[in-house]
DOTIPA-598416 format. One record per residue (C-alpha): residue in three letters; residue number from 1; y, z, x. Coordinates in nm, 2 decimals, decimal comma. Each point is the difference from the previous one (the first is absolute). Layout:
+------+-----+--------+--------+--------+
| type | seq |      y |      z |      x |
+------+-----+--------+--------+--------+
|  ALA | NUM |      Y |      Z |      X |
...
+------+-----+--------+--------+--------+
This chain:
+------+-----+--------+--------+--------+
| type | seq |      y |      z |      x |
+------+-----+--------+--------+--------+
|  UNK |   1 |   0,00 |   0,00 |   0,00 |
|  UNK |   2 |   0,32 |  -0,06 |   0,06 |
|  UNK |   3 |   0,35 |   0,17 |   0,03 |
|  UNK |   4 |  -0,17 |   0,36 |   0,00 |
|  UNK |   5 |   0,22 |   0,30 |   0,06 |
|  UNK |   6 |  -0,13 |   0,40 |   0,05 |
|  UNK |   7 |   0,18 |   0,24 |  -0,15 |
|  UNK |   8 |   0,01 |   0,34 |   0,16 |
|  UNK |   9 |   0,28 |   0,25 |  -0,04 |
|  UNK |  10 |  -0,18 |   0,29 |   0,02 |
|  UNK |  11 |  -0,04 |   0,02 |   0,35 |
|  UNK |  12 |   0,23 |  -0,10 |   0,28 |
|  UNK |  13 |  -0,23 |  -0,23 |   0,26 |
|  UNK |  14 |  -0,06 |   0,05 |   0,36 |
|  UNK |  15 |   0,12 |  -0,29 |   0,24 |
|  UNK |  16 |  -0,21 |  -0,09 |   0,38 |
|  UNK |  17 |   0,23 |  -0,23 |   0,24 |
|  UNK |  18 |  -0,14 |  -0,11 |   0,35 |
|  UNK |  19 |   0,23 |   0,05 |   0,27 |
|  UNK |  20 |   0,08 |  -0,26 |   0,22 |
|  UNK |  21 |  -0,07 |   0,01 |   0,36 |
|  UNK |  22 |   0,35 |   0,06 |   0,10 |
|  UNK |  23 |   0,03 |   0,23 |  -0,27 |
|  UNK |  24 |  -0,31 |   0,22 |   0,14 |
|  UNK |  25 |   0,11 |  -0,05 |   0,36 |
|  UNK |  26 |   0,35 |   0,10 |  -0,06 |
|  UNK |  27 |  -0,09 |   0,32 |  -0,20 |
|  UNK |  28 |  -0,26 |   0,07 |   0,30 |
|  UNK |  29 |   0,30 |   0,01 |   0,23 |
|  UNK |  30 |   0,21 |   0,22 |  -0,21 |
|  UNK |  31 |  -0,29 |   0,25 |  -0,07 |
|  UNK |  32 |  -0,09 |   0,04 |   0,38 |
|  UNK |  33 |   0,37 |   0,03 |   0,12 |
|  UNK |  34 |  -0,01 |   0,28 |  -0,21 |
|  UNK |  35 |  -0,29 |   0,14 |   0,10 |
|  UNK |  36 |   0,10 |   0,02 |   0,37 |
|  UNK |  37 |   0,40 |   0,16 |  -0,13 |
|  UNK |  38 |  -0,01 |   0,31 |   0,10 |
|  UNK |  39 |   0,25 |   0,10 |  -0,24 |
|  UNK |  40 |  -0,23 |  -0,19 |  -0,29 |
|  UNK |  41 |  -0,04 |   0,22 |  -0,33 |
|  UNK |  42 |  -0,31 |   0,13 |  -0,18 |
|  UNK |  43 |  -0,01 |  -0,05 |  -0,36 |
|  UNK |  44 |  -0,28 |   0,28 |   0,01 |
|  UNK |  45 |   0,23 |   0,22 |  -0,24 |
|  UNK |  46 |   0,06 |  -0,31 |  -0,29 |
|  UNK |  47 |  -0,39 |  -0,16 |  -0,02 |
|  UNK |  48 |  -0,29 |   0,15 |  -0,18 |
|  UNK |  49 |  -0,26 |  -0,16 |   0,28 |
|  UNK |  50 |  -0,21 |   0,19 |   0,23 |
|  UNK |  51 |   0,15 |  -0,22 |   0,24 |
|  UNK |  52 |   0,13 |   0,14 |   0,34 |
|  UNK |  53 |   0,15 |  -0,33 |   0,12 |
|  UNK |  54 |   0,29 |  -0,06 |  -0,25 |
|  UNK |  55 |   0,31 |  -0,11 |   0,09 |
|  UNK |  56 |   0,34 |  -0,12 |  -0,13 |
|  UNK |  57 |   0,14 |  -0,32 |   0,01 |
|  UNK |  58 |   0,41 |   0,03 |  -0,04 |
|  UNK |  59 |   0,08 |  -0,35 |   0,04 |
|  UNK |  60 |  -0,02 |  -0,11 |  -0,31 |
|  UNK |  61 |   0,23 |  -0,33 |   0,02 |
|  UNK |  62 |  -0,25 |  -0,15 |   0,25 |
|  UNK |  63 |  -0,32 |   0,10 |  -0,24 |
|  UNK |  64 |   0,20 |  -0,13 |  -0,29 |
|  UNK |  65 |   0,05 |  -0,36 |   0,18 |
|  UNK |  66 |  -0,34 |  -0,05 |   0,18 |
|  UNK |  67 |  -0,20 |   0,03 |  -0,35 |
|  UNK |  68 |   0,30 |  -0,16 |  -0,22 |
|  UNK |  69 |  -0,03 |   0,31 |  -0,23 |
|  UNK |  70 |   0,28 |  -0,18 |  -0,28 |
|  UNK |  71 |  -0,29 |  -0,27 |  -0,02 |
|  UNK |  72 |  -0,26 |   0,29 |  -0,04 |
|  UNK |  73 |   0,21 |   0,14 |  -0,28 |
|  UNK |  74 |  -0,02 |  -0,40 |  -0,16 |
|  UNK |  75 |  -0,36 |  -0,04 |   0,02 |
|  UNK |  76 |  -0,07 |   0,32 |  -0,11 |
|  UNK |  77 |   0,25 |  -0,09 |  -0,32 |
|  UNK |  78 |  -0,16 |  -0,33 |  -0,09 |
|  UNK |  79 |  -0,35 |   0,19 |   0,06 |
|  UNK |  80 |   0,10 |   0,24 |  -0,26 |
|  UNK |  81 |   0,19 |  -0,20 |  -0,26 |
|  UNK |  82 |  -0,27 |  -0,18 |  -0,08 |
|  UNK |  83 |  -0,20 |   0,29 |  -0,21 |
|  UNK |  84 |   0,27 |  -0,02 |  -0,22 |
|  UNK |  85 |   0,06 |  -0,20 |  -0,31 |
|  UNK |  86 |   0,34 |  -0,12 |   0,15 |
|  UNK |  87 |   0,20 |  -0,35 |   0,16 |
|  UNK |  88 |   0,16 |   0,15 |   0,24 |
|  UNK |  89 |   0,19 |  -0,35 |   0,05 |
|  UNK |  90 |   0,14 |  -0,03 |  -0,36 |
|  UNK |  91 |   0,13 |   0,32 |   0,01 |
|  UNK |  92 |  -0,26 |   0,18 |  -0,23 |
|  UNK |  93 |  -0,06 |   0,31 |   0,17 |
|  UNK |  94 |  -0,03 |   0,36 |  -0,09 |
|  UNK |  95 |   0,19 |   0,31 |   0,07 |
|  UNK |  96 |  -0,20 |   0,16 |   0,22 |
|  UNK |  97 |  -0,11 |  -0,30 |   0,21 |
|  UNK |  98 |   0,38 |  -0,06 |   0,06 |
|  UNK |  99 |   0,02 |   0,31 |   0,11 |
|  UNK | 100 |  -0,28 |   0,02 |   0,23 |
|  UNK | 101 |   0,10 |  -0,37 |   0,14 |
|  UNK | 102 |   0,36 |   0,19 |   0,06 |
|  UNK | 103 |  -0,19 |   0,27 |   0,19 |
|  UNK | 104 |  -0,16 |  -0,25 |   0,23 |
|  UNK | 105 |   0,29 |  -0,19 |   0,06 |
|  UNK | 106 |   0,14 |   0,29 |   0,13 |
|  UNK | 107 |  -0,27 |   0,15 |   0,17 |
|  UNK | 108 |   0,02 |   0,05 |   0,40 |
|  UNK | 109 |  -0,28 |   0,15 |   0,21 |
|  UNK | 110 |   0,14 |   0,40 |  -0,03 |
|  UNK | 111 |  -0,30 |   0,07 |   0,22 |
|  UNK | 112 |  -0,29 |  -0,11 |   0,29 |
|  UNK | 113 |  -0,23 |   0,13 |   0,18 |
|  UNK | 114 |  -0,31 |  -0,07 |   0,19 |
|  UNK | 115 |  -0,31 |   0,15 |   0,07 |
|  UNK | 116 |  -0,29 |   0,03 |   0,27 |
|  UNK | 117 |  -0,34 |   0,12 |  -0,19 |
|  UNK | 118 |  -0,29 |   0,13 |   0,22 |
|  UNK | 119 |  -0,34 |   0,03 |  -0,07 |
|  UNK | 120 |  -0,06 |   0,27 |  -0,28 |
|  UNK | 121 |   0,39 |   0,01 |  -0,16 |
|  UNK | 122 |   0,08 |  -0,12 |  -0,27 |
|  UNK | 123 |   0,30 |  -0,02 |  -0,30 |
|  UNK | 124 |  -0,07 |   0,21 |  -0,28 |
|  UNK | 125 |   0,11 |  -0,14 |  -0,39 |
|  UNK | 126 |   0,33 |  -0,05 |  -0,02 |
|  UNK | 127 |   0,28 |  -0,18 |  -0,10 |
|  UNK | 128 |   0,34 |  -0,08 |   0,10 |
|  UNK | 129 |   0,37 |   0,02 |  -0,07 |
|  UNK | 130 |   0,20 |  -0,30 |  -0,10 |
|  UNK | 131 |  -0,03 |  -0,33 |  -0,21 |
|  UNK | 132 |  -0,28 |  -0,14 |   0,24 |
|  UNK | 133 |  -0,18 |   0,07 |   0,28 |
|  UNK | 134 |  -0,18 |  -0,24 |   0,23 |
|  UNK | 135 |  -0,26 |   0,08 |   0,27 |
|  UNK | 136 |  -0,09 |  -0,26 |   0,29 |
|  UNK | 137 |  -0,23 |   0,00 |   0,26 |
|  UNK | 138 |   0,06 |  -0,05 |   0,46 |
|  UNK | 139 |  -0,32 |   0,09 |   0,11 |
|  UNK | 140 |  -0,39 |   0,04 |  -0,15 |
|  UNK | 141 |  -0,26 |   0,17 |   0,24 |
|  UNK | 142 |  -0,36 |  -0,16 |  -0,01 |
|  UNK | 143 |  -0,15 |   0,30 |  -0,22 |
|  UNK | 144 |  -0,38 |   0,20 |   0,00 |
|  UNK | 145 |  -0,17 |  -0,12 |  -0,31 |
|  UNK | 146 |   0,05 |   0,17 |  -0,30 |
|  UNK | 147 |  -0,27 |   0,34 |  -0,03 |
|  UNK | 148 |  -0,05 |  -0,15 |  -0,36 |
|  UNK | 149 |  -0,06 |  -0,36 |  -0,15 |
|  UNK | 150 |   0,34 |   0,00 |  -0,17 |
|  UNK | 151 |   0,24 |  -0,12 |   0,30 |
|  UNK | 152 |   0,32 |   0,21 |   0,01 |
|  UNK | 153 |   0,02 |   0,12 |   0,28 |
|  UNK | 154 |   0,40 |  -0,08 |   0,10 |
|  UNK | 155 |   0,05 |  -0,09 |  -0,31 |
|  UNK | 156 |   0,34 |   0,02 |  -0,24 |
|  UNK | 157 |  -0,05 |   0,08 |  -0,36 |
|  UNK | 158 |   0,25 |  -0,04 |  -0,31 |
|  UNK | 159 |  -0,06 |   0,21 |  -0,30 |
|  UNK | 160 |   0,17 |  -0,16 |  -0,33 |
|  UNK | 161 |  -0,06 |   0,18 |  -0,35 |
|  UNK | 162 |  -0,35 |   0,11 |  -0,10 |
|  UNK | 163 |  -0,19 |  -0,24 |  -0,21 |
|  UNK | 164 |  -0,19 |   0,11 |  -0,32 |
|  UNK | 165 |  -0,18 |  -0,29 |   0,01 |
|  UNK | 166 |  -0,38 |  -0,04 |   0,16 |
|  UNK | 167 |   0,19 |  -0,14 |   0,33 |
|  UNK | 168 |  -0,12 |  -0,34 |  -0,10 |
|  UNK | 169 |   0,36 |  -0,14 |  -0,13 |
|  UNK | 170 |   0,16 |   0,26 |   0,23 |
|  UNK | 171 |   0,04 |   0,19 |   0,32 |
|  UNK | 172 |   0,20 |   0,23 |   0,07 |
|  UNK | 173 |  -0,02 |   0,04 |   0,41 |
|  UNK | 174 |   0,02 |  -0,31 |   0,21 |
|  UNK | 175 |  -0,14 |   0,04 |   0,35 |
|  UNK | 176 |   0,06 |  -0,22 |   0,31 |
|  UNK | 177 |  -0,02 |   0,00 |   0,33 |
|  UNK | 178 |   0,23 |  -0,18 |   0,17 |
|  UNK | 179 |   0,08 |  -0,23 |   0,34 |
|  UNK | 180 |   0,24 |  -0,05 |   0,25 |
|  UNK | 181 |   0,34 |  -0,16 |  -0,19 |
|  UNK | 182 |  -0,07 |   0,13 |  -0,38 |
|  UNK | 183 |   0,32 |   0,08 |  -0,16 |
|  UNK | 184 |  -0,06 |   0,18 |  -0,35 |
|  UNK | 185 |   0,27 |   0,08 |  -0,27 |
|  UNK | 186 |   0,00 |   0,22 |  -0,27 |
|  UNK | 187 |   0,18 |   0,24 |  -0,27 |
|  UNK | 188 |   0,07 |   0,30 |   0,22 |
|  UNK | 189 |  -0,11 |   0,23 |  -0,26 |
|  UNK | 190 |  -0,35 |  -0,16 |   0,03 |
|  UNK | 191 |  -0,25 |   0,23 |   0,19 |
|  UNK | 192 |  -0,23 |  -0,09 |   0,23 |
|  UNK | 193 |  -0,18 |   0,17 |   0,33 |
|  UNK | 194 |  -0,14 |  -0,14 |   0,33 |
|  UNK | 195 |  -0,38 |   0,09 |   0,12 |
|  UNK | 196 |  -0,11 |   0,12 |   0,34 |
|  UNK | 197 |  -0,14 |  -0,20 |   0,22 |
|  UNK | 198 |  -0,26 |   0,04 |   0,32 |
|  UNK | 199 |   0,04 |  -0,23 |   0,31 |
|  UNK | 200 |  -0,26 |   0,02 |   0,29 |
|  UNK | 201 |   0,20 |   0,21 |   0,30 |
|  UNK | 202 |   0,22 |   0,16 |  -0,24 |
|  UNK | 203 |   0,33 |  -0,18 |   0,13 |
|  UNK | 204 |   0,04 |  -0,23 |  -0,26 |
|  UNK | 205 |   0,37 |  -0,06 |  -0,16 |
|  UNK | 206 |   0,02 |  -0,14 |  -0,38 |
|  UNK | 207 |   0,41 |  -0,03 |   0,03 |
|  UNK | 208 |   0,14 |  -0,07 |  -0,31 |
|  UNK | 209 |   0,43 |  -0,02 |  -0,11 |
|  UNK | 210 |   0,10 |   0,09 |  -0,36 |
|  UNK | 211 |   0,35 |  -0,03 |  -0,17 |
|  UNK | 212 |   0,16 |   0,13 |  -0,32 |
|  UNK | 213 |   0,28 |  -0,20 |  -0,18 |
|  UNK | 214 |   0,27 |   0,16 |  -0,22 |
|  UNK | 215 |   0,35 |   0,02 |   0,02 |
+------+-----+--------+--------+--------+
């Protein structure tokens, strides 16, 4: 069939980008200048993870151009339009969607930080502060196999609404583990939580880079 549209306005969807090369290479840079500052700043005190290696990134003009965050904020709008029963070209558009496409408009990164996992931490669930939050990823270790058949070991989960259905139609926890240059976006109030992993020596660094944007 043709000329098919979805409908979903109960839920707010989740976005995955691929970095470029330059992209990844450039935030590489960043991250390990940081790391090698000896003025750099934890951001122990503000993150929920049992992460020791977490640090702050204040340069946020630099972040903001390397991964073109005002065409984020597009995507993430035409993603999102779509669930609703609206032409956002004619003009037809609700209240609230106007308002939330105000929001993003006006959103800047208010905050950035990257982190270093280890074998055996992890992030606990949690959510973030904002209108959306995005979570990228420098550097994945080669990992142990997974002590059970289900493979989420390094892993990120997001948790939407529990379903009352049979978990046939829906589910309500995504899980993926991701690679080298996967950029995903979401609502910040969405929660989600990151898996310990096990690498063979024990020296293995899953670095990832996350962002809130608000005004």
């Amino acid at each position: 069939m043709e000329n098919i549209r979805v409908y979903q306005p109960w839920s707010a969807p989740l976005l995955h980008f691929n970095l470029s090369e330059n992209q990844t290479e450039d935030l590489l840079k960043i991250t390990d200048s940081i790391l090698t500052d000896k003025n750099k700043k934890s951001y122990n005190d503000k993150l929920a993870g049992e992460i020791e290696s977490e640090w702050e990134i204040e340069d946020h003009k630099t972040l903001s151009d390397i991964l073109c965050v005002s065409e984020l904020s597009e995507e993430y709008f035409e993603a999102f339009h779509t669930q609703f029963n609206f032409d956002v070209d004619s003009g037809e558009i609700d209240q609230s969607l106007g308002i939330f496409a105000q929001n993003l408009q006006q959103s800047v990164l208010v905050s950035t930080w990257f982190n270093d996992q280890r074998d055996n931490e992890y992030n606990p669930i949690h959510n973030h502060t904002g209108v959306l939050s995005g979570v990228l990823y420098l550097k994945i270790p080669e990992y142990l196999p997974s002590r059970k058949t289900k493979d989420t070991d390094g892993a990120i989960s997001f948790m939407g609404n529990e379903s009352k259905t049979d978990g046939i139609m829906t589910n309500s926890t995504l899980t993926i583990s991701p690679k080298v240059g996967d950029l995903f976006l979401f609502p910040s109030s969405l929660k989600h939580q990151v898996y310990p992993f096990r690498t063979t020596d024990g020296t293995g660094i899953r670095r990832s880079l996350s962002f809130n944007m608000g005004q």
